[in-house]
N, C-alpha and C positions, 0 to 999 in steps of 0.2 A: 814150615808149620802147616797142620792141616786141620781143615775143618770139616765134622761131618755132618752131613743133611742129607744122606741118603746114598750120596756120593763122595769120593777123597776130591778134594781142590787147595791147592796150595794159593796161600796167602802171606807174599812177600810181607818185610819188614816197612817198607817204605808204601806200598799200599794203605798196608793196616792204621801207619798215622795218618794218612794224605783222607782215608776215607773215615777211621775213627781216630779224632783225634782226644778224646777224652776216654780213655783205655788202657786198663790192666791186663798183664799176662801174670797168670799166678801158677806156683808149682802145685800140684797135688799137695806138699807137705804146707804149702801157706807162704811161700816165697813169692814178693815181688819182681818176677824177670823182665818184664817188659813195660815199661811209661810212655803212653804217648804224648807227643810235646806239649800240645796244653794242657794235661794233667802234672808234665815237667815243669810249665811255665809260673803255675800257681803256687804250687809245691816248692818254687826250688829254696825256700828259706829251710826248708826240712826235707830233700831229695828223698824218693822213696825205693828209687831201685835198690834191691837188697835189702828191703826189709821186711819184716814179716807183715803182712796182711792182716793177723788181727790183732797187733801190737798197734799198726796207725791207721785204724777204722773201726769203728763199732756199731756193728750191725744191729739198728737200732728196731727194722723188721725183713722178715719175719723173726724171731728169736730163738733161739736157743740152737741156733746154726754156730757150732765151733769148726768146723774142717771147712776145706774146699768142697771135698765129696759130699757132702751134709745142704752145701748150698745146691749144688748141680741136681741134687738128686730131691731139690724142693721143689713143691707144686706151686710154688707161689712165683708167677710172672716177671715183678719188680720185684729191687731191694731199694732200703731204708737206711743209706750209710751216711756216718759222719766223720769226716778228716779229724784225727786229733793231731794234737802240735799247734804249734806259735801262732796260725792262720786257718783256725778251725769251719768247714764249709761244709755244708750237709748235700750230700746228692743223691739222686736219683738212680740207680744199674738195673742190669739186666747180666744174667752170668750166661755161660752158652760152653758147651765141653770143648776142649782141644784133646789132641795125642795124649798116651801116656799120663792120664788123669788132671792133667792141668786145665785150665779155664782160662778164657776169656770174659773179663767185665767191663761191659762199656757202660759210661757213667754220663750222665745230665748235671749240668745245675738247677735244671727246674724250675721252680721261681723265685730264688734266688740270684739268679742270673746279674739282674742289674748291677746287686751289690759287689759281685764277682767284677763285672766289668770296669766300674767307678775304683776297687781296690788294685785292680792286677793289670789295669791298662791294655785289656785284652781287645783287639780289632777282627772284623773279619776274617783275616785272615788263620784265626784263631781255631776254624771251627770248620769243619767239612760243609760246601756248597751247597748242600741240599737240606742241611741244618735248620730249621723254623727258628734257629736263633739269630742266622744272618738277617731274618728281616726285622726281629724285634731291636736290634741293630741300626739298622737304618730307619726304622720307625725311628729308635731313642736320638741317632744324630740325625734326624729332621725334626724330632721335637726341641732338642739340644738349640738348632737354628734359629727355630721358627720364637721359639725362648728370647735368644740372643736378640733377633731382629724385633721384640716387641721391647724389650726392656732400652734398644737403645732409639726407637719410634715415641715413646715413654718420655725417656731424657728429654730427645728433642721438643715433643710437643711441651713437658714441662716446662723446658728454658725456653720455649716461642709464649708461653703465658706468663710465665715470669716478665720478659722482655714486654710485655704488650701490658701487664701489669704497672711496670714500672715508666713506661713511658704515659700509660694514662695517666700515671700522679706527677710527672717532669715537664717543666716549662723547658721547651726544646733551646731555646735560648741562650739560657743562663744555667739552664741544669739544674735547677730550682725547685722546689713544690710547685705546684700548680694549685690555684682554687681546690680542684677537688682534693689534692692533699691537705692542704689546712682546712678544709668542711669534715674532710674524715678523721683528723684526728681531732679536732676539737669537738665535736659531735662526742668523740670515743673519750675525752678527759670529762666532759660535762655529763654522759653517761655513768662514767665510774666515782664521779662527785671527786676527784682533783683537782686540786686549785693549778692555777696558771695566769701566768701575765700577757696580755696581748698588746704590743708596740704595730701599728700602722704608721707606715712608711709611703710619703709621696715626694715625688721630685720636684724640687721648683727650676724653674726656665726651661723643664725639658723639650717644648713645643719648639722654643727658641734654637735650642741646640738642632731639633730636626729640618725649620723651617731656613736654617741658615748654611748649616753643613749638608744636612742629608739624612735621609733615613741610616746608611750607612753609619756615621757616625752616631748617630742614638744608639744603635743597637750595641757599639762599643761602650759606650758610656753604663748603659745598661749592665752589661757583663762586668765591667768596672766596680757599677753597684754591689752586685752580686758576690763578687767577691770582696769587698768590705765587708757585709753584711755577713759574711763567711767566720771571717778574719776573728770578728770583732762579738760574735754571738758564743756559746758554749755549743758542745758537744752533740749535747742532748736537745737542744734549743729547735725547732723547726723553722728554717726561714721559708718562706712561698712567693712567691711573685702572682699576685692575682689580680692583676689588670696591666696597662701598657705599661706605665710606671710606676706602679704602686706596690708594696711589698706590705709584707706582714712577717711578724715572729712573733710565736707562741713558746711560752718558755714553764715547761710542767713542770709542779713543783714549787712553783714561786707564786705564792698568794697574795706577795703586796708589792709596789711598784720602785721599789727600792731599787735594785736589780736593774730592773727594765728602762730605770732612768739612768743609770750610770752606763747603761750598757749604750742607751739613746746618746746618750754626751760623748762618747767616743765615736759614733759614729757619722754625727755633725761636724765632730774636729775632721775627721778623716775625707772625709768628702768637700772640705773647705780648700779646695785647690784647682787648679786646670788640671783635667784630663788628656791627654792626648790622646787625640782619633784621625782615623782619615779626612784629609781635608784640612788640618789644623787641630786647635785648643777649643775646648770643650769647658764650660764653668756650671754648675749646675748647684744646688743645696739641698737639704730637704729638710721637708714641715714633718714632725712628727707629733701621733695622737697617743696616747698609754692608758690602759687601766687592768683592773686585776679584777679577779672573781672574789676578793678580800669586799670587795663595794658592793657584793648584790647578798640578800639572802637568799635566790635563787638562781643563781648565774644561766644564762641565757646569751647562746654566741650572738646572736643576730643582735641582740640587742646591746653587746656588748662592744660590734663591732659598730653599731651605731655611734656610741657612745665615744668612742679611739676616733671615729669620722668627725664627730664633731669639735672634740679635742683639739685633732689636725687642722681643721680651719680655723680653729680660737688661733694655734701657731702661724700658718700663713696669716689672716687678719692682723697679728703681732708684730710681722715684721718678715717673716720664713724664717730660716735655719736654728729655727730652734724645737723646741716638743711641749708640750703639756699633758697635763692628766686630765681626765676626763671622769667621772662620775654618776649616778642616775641623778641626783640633784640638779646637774648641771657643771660642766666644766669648772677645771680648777687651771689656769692659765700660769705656766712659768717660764720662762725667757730662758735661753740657758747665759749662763755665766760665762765669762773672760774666761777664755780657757779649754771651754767646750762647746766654740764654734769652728 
């Protein structure tokens, strides 16, 4: 094949794609003879060797170009083509004369290009080395990266605040709510004016269990608790552990102490047994305080957990392992009954 520029210089077949690889050979009469690979590789759902040139292109500028000859012999620098068929692609050419009336059009995607490479899986290697497309190439897979590496920096730092979130509201302990969990959500019930039961849970003889066994053995008994109080609450129920041995459940939803006392009476029963811990048996009970926001016309936690407080020592003064209700009037004291101790 030759090309002229003032001079004859032959330009093999394997040249012309290594150096254009996005490139037509067209006859004079408008036949496509010649594809270079990645214009084969985009194409190949609708192969274009042997087909006519202005059947699968429309020379969109300049116009009114029907022949070859009509293109070669235009003053206008660039062309304005568009791929028709199944995978339509608008590009960028330049035509240039060969032998014997036929042309050479090498073609661009332009700026297009991305959607070219996202569709057709085109690499590198796609494109002749001196291409200005290789580098917007490795710009794209260094952005592609630098993408990847923030979205999973992202993840991480998400789940290390999750994780740090959640540990700030878990008694490490028991796995439990912590103070600050039952301060934020009761805060967040008494803000959105929901009612709720609050049951205050204290251990009795717990000193005795640590000052006879060990710390060790508390902190199993503890855990012990904790899973009763698990066991024996609802779903939706908050239990918290907000001092050494003192617990709380808040139970949204439930405006009167109904609830809160059947749920207290199974939890007296269940805790009326020896524990096993390290070192031995473990006996422990507990005083329970109750009230509900059903008792206040403005409910107010602090003052409500006053209220559960003083309840709970009506219960211990009683005897322990039993609960009462508690009031703004003043405690209302009840024992529990045969059966739910």
């Amino acid at each position: 094949m030759s090309v002229r520029d003032g001079s004859q210089t032959t330009l093999g077949r394997a040249a012309l794609d290594r150096v254009l690889p996005l490139h037509l050979v067209l006859s004079a009469a408008g036949e496509i003879l010649q594809v270079g690979p990645t214009l084969a590789k985009v194409t190949a759902d609708a192969p274009l060797f042997g087909q006519a040139f202005f059947d699968r292109f429309e020379l969109r500028r300049p116009t009114g170009l029907g022949s070859v000859a009509k293109i070669l012999a235009s003053p206008a620098r660039t062309l304005r083509l568009r791929l028709n068929g199944p995978s339509p692609i608008v590009f960028t050419g330049l035509a240039a004369p060969l032998d014997d009336g036929c042309a050479l059009v090498v073609l661009s995607f332009g700026i297009g290009v991305v959607d070219v490479l996202q569709k057709h899986d085109l690499t590198s290697t796609d494109f002749a080395p001196t291409d200005l497309t290789i580098e917007m190439l490795y710009l794209r897979e260094a952005q592609t990266a630098a993408l990847e590496e923030w979205r999973k920096l992202s993840e991480r730092l998400a789940g290390a605040r999750d994780a740090a979130e959640e540990r700030a509201f878990t008694d490490t302990l028991t796995g439990l709510g912590n103070r600050r969990a039952v301060d934020a959500l009761a805060s967040k019930l008494v803000a959105a004016g929901e009612p709720f039961a609050l049951v205050l849970i204290d251990l009795d003889y717990f000193k005795e269990v640590n000052d006879s066994l060990g710390h060790v053995a508390g902190d199993a008994v503890l855990k012990v608790v904790a899973e009763v109080l698990r066991e024996e609450t609802r779903r939706t129920d908050m239990v918290g552990r907000v001092g050494g041995d003192e617990f709380v459940v808040l139970m949204a939803g439930v405006a009167e102490t109904g609830l809160a006392r059947d749920i207290s009476g199974r939890i007296l029963a269940r805790l009326d047994r020896d524990i096993s811990v390290p070192g031995g048996l473990a006996r422990v009970s507990a005083s329970i305080g109750i009230t509900a926001t059903s008792h206040y016309c403005q409910p107010d936690f602090t003052t409500m957990m006053q209220d559960a407080d003083q309840a709970l020592y009506r219960s211990k003064d009683g005897g322990r392992g039993q609960y009462s209700v508690g009031r703004p009037a003043g405690p209302v004291a009840r024992t529990a009954a045969p059966g739910e101790r």
